[in-house]
C-alpha angles and dihedrals in degrees: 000000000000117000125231134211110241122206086265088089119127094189091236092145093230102122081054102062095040091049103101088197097062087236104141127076132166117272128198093279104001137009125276136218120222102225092198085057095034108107094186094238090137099231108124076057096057093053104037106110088209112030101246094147115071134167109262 
């Protein structure tokens, strides 16, 4: 299931760097994830200081 970026973002950049999928850009005002792209592995979760992305 694909994750999605929640208001909480800080739009530090780090779920971006740690997505092997290459999934997450920078919106507007936080980052996105792409749920075509998104392959569900969590790790844009485990890196995020503050836990924007979440499972939907």
């Amino acid at each position: 299931m694909a994750y999605k970026i929640n208001n909480t973002c800080i739009n530090c950049g780090a779920c971006a760097s740690a997505c092997p999928v290459s999934a997450i850009s920078p919106g507007e005002f936080i980052y996105r994830i792409d749920p075509d792209i998104c392959v569900g592995c969590g790790a844009c979760a485990s890196v995020c200081p503050v836990g924007a992305p979440q499972d939907s």
